[in-house]
N, C-alpha and C positions, 0 to 999 in steps of 0.2 A: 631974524626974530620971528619966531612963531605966533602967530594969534588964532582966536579960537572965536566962534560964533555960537548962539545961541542959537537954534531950531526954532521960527515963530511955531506957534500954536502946537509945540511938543514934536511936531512929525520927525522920526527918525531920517524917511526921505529926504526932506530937505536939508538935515544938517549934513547927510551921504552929498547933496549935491553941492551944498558950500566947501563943503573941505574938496570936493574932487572940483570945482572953480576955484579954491585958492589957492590949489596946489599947479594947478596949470599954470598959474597965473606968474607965481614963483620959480617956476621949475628952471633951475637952471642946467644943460648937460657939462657934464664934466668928462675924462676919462683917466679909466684906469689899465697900467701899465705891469703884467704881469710876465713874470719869466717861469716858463714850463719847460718839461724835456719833450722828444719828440714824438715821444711813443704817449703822453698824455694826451699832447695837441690833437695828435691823428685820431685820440678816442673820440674827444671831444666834436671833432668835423667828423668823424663817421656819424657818429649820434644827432648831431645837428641836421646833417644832411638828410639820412631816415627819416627826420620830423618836417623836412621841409623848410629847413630855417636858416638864420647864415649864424657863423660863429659866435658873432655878439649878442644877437639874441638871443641862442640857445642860454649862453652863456649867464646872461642878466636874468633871464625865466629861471635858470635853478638857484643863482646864488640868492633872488628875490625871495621864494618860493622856502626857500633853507633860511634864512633869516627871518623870515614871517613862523614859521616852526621853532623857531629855536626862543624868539621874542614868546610865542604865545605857550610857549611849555615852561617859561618861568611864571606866567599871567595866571593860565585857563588850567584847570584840572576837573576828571568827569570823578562822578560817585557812584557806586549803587543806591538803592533807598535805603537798604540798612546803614552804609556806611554815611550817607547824607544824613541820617539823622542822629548818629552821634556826634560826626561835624558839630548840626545843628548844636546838641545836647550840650558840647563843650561851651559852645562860644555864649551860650545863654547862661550856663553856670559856670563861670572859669572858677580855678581854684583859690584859695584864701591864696595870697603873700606870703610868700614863705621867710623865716628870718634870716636870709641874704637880701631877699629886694627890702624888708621895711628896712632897714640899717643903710643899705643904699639909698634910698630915698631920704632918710634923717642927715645925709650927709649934704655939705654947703657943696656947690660945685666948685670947680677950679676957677671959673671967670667969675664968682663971685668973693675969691680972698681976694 
């Protein structure tokens, strides 16, 4: 179970330093069990060894690294200022309901026959 803490006195700091305390706190290692060919593996420890690191490291650094990208490209998106303020424009004036959503909406739902 996940639990979440409030930041006293608003500081970003602090609540950075709560979540990195209760995740150590929690952390438990596991492993995981992959089957590669052999001409992957060898990329993989060549590349590992050039950075100075051992296989698992390298290893956990990119798939970490790759799913922190891949989680915040469904999150985070940038603008320019023109296009930030039609963003803006929309979301302040969305459009009327079109007569598909009002008819959708006047309808009972299914857990409620």
């Amino acid at each position: 179970m996940v639990k979440t803490r409030a930041a006293p006195s608003g500081s970003s700091r602090a609540a950075t330093t709560a979540v990195a305390t209760r995740a150590s706190v929690d952390e438990v290692k596991g492993s995981i069990n992959l089957r590669i060919e052999s001409g992957t593996r060898r990329l993989i420890d060549d590349a590992a060894a050039a950075l100075g690191k051992t296989r698992t490291e390298f290893m956990i650094e990119c798939a970490r690294r790759q799913a922190l990208d891949v989680l915040l490209d469904q999150r985070l998106f940038t603008l320019n200022s023109e296009r930030y303020g039609a963003f803006m424009q929309a979301l302040d004036h969305p459009p009327a309901p079109g007569p598909k959503l009002v008819s959708l909406l006047r309808r009972t739902p299914a857990w409620r026959k």
